[in-house]
C-alpha positions as CSV (number, residue, x, y, z in Angstrom):
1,X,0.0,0.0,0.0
2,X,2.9,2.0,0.9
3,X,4.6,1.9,-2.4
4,X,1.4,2.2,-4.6
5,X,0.8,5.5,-2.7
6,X,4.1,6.3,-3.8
7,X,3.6,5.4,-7.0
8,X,0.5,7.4,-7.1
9,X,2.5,10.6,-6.3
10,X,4.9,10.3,-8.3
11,X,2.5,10.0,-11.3
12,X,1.5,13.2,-10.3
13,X,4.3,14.8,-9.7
14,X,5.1,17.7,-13.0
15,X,7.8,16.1,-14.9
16,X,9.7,19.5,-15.1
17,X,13.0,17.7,-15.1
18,X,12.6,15.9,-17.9
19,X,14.8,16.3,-20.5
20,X,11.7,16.5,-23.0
21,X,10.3,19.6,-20.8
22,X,13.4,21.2,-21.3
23,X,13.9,20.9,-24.8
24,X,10.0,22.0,-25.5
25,X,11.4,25.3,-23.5
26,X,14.7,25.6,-25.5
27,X,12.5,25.1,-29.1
28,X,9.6,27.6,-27.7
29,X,12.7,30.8,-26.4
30,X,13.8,29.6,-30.0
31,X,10.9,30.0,-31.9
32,X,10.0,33.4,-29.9
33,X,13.5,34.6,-30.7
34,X,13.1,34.3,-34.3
35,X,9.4,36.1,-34.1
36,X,10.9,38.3,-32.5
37,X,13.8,39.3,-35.0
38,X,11.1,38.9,-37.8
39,X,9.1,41.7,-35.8
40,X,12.0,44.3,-36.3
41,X,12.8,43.0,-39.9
42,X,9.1,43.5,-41.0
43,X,9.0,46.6,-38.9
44,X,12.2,48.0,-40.9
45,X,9.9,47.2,-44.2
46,X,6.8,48.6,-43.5
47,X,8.6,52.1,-42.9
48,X,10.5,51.8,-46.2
49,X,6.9,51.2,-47.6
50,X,5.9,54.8,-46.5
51,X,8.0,56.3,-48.6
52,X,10.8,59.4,-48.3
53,X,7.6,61.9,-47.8
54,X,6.9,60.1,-44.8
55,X,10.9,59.5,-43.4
56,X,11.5,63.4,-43.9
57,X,7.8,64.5,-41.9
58,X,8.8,61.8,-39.0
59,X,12.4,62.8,-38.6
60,X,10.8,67.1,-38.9
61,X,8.4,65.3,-35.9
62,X,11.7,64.7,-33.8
63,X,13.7,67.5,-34.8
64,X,13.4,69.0,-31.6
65,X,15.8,66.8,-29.2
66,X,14.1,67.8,-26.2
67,X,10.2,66.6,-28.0
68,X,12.0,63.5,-28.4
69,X,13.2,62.6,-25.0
70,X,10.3,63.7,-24.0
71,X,8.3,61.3,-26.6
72,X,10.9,58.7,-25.3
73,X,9.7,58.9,-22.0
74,X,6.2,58.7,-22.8
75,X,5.7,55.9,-25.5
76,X,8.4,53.7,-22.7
77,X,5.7,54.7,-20.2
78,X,2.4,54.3,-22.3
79,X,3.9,50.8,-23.0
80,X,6.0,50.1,-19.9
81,X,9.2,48.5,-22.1
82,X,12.2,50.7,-23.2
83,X,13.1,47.2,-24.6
84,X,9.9,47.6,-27.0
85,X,10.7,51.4,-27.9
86,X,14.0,51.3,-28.4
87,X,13.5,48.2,-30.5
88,X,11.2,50.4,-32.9
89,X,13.7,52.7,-32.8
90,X,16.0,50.3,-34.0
91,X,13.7,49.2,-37.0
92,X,13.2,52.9,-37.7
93,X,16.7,53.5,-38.3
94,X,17.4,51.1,-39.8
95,X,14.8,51.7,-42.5
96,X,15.8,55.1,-42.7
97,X,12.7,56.9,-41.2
98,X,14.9,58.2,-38.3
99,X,18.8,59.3,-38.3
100,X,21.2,58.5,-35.5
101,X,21.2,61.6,-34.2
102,X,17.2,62.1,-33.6
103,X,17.2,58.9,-32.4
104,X,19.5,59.7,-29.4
105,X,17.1,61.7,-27.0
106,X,14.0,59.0,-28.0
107,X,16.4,56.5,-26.5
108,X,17.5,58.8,-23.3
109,X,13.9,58.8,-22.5
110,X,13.1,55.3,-22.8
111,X,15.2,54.6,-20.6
112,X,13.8,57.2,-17.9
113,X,10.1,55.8,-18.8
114,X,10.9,52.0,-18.4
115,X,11.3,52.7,-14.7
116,X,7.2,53.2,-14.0
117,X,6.9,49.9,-13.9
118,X,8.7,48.9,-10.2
119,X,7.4,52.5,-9.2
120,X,3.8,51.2,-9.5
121,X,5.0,48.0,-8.0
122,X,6.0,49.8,-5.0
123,X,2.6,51.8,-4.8
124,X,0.9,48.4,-3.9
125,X,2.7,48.6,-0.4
126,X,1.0,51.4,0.4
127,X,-1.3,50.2,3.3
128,X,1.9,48.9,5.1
129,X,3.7,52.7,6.0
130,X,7.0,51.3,6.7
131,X,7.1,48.7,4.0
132,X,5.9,51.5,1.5
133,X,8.4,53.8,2.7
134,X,11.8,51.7,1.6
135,X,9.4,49.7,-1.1
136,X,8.6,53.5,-3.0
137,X,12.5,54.7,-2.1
138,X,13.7,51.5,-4.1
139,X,11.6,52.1,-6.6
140,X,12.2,55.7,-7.4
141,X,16.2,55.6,-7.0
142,X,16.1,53.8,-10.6
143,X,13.7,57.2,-11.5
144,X,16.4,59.3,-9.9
145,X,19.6,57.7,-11.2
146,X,18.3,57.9,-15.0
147,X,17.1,61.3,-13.9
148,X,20.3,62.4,-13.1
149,X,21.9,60.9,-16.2
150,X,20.0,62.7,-18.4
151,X,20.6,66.0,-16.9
152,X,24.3,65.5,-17.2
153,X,24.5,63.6,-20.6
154,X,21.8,65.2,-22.7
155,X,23.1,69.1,-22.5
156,X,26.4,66.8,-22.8
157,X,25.6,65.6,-26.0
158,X,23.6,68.2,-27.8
159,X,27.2,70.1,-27.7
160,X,29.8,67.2,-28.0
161,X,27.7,64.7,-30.2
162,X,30.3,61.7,-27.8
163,X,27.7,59.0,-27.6
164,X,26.7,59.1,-31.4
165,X,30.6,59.5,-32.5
166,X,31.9,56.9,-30.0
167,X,28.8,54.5,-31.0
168,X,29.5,55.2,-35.0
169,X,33.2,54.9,-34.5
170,X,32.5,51.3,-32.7
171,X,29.6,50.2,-35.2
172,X,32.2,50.7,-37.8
173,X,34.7,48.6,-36.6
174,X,31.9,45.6,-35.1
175,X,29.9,45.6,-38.7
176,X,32.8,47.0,-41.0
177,X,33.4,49.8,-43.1
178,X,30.6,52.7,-43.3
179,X,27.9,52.7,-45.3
180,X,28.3,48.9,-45.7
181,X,25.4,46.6,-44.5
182,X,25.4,44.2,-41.8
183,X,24.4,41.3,-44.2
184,X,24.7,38.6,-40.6
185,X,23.0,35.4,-40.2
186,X,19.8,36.9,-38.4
187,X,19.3,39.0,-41.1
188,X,19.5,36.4,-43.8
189,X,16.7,34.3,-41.9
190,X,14.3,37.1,-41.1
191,X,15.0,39.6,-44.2
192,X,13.7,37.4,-47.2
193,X,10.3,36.6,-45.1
194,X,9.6,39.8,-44.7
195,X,10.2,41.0,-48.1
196,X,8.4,38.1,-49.2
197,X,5.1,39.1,-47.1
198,X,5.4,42.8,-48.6
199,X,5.6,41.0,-52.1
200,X,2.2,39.4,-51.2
201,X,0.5,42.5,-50.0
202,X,1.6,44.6,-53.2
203,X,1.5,42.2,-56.1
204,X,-1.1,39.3,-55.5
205,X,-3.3,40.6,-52.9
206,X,-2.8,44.0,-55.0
207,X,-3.0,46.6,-51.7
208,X,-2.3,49.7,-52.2
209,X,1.3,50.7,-50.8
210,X,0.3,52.7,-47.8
211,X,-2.8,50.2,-46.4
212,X,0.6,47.5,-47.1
213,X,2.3,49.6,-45.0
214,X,-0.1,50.1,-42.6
215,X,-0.5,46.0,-42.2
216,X,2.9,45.2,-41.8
217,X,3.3,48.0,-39.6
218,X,0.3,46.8,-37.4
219,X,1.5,43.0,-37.4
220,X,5.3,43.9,-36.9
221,X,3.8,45.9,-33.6
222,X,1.8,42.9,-32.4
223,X,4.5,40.2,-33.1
224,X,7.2,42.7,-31.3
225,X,5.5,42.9,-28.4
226,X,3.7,39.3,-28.2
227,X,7.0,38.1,-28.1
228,X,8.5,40.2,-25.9
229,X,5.4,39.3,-23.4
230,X,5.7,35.6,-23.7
231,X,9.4,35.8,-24.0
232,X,9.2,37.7,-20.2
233,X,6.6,34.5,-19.4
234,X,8.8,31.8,-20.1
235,X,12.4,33.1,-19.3
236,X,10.3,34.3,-15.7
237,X,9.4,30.4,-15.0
238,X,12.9,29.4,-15.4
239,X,14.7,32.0,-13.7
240,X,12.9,33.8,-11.5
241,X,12.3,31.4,-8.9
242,X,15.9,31.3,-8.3
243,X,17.2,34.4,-9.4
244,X,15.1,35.4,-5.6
245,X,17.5,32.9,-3.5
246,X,20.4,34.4,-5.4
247,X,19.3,38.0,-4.0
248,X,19.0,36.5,-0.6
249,X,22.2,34.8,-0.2
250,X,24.8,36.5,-2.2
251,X,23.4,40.5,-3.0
252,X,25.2,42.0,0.2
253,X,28.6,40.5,-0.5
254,X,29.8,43.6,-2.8
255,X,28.3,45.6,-5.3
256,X,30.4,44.6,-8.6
257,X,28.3,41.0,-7.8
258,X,25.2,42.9,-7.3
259,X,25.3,44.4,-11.2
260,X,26.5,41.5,-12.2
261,X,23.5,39.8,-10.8
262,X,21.2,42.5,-12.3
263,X,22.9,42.4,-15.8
264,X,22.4,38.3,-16.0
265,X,18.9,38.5,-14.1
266,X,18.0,41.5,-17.2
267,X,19.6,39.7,-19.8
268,X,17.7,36.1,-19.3
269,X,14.1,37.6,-18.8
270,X,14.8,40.8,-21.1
271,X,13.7,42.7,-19.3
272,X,15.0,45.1,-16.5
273,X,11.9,46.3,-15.4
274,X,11.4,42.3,-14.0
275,X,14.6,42.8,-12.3
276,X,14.0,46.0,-10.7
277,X,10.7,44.8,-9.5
278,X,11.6,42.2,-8.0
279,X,13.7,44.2,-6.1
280,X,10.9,46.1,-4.9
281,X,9.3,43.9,-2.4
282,X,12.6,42.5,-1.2
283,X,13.7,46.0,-0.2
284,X,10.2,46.5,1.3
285,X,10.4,43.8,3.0
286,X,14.1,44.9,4.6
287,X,15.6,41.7,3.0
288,X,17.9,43.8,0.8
289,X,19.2,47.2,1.6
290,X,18.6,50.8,-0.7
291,X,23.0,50.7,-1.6
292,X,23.3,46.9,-2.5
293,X,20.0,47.2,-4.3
294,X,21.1,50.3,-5.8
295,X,24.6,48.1,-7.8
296,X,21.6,45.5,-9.1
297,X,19.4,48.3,-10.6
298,X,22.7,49.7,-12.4
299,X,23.3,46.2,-13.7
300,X,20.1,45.7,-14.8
301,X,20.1,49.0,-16.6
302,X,23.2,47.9,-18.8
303,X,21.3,44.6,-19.4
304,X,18.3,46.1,-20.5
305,X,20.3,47.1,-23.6
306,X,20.7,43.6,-24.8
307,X,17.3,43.5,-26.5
308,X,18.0,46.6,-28.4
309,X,21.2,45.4,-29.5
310,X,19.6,42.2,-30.6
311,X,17.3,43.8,-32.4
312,X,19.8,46.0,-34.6
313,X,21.1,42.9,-36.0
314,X,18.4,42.5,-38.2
315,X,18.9,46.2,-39.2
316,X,22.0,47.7,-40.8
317,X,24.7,49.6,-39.7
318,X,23.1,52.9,-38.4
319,X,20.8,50.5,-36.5
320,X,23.6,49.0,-34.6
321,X,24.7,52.3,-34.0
322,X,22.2,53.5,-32.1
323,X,21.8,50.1,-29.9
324,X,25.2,50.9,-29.3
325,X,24.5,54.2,-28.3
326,X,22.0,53.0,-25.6
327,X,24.7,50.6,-24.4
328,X,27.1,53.5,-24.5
329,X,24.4,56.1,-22.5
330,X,23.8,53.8,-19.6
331,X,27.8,52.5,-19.1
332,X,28.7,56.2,-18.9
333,X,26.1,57.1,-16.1
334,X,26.8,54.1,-14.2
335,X,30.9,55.2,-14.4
336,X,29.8,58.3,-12.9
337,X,27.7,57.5,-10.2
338,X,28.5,54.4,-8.9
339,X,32.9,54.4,-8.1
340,X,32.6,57.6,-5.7
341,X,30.6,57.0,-2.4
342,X,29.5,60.6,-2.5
343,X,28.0,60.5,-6.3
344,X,26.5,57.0,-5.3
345,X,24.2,57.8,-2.6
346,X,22.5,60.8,-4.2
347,X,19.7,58.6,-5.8
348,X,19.4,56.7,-2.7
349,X,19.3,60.0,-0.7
350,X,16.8,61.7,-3.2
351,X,14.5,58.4,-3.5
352,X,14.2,58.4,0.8
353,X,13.4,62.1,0.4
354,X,10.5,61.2,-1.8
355,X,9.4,58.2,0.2
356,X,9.2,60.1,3.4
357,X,7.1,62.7,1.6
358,X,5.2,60.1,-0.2
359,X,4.6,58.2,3.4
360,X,3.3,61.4,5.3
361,X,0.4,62.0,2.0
362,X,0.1,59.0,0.2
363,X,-1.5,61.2,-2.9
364,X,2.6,62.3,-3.5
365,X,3.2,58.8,-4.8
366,X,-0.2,59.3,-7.5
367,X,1.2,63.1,-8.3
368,X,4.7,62.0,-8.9
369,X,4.0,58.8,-11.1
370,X,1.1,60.9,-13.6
371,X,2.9,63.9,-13.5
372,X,6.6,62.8,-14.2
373,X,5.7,59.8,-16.7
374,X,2.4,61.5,-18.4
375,X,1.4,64.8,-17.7
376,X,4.2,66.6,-18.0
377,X,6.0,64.9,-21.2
378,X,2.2,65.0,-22.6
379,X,1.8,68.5,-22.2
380,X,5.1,69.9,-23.4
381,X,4.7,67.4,-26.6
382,X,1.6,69.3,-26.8
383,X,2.5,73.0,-26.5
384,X,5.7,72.1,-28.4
385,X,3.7,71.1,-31.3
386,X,1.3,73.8,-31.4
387,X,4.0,76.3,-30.8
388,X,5.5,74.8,-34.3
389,X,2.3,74.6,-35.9
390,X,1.3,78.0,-35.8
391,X,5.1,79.5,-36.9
């Protein structure tokens, strides 16, 4: 009786370590991979499908480098993934509706509006004060350090251009000599499909060319980001579970492990808004402290970048370009803030600040989060825009 119970259980028991379960999820990350990179190929297309008219009025929509930090921020926070705006970026450039250059301050606000995502993850601590309190001051030191950044590098590189020479001088030396495509494998795989599919849509289905742009604009959007969900599902069921012991047991032990946790964590899920927010309740909780925390978020922030830079190998070189600027934007702010104590615990001291305010009127948290994140990019998009308009 004994061993038939036994028996009974084990027939029960989820084979999750069976080498066929593992290879179903190695075939699935593949196949979501490769709809992935067919997302940003096809996305590349449909722009070329517009047409120049339609390249010159985007780029004119973007001109101003302050709109488009500003549009950054807001699309990233409208759709909670800089991974998913700074991959259209990516297929933008690389079908030549957007240079390098206006790309640059679209991608420094992506990365500011990705952060909305632990931030409202923190606001569901707010019936517990003290929990809220170090939950909501973990949360917004990732708002603060990109904050930061941005004020530093942006007037930086309106006058010096550094991120988009340093990224052009390294895209021509990882994809060869300029002006020469990045013909790679994942191009070759995903390239001809998508040409194939506009092919379709223009010859034997006979659409006209902007309703074939439209489509393959509205089904590049849908597989980008369907992938990108389920992608985040399945890499979350493999690695989350442990990625919280790993926290636990070796985060305190220096901060050079701590990034490198973050970056490892961010590049498995893609996704650093998993990582950060997972961090969240762990610092609510008192588990991990606001400094050790802070090293994770930083790595996290460099692995975020990963999915961008994945995406630009479907694209050519001015694609790879500007993942590489991203790369480039968030290595820099880390190297400023995170060697010297005194530059290190500014975001931490800022985020507390906040917190503390946030704890005393809990309607600080709701005013920060619309008005930082949609109000006020909204608004100046707005004026901005009307103020050009009427010239």
């Amino acid at each position: 009786m004994p061993h038939a119970s036994r028996d009974a259980l084990a027939a029960n028991r989820p084979a999750t370590g069976l080498p066929g379960a593992a290879l179903l999820r190695v075939a699935a990350l593949l196949a979501l991979l490769y709809v992935f990179l067919f997302a940003i190929a096809l996305l590349g297309t449909a722009f070329k499908a517009f047409g120049d008219d339609f390249g010159r009025a985007l780029i004119a929509g973007t001109s101003n480098p302050v709109v488009g930090l500003l549009i950054g921020l807001l699309a990233t926070s409208l759709v909670q993934s800089s991974s998913g705006t700074t991959s259209i970026v990516v297929g933008m450039v690389a079908a030549g509706a957007l240079t390098v250059r206006g790309a640059i301050p679209i991608i420094m606000g992506a990365n500011m509006g990705t952060t909305i995502t632990n931030t409202i993850v923190a606001m569901g601590a707010m019936g517990r004060r003290a929990e809220f309190r170090r939950a909501f001051a973990g949360a917004t030191m990732h708002d603060f350090f990109n904050l930061l950044t941005i004020l530093l590098l942006f007037p930086l590189e309106m006058g010096t251009h550094y991120l988009e020479s340093a990224a052009t001088w390294l895209s021509s030396h990882l994809v060869g000599a300029r002006g020469v495509e990045f013909e790679g494998p994942v191009k070759a795989i995903t390239g001809p499909p998508a040409d194939a599919l506009r092919d379709l849509l223009l010859g034997p289905w006979r659409l006209h060319g902007t309703a074939a742009a439209v489509l393959m604009l509205a089904l590049s959007l849908v597989l980008l980001f369907g992938a990108l969900i389920l992608l985040t599902r399945l890499m979350r069921r493999v690695v989350m579970a442990r990625a919280e012991g790993v926290f636990n047991d070796h985060l305190q032990r220096n901060g050079l492990l701590g990034m490198l946790v973050g970056l490892v964590v961010t590049v498995l899920v893609q996704s650093s808004s998993i990582t950060t927010s997972l961090l969240v309740p762990l610092i609510g909780a008192g588990i991990v402290q606001l400094e050790a925390a802070f090293a994770v978020t930083l790595g996290a922030n460099i692995g975020t970048t990963v999915t961008a830079l994945l995406a630009s190998l479907a694209g050519n070189g001015a694609a790879v370009t500007v993942a590489l600027v991203h790369l480039l934007f968030n290595l820099t702010g880390t190297l400023i803030f995170y060697p010297l104590p005194a530059l290190r615990r500014i975001p931490v001291r800022l985020a507390r600040l906040l917190a503390l305010a946030a704890c005393r009127n809990r309607l600080v948290a709701l005013y920060y989060v619309l008005g930082v994140f949609f109000a006020m990019p909204l608004l100046f998009i707005v004026i901005s825009k009307a103020l050009g308009g009427s010239r």
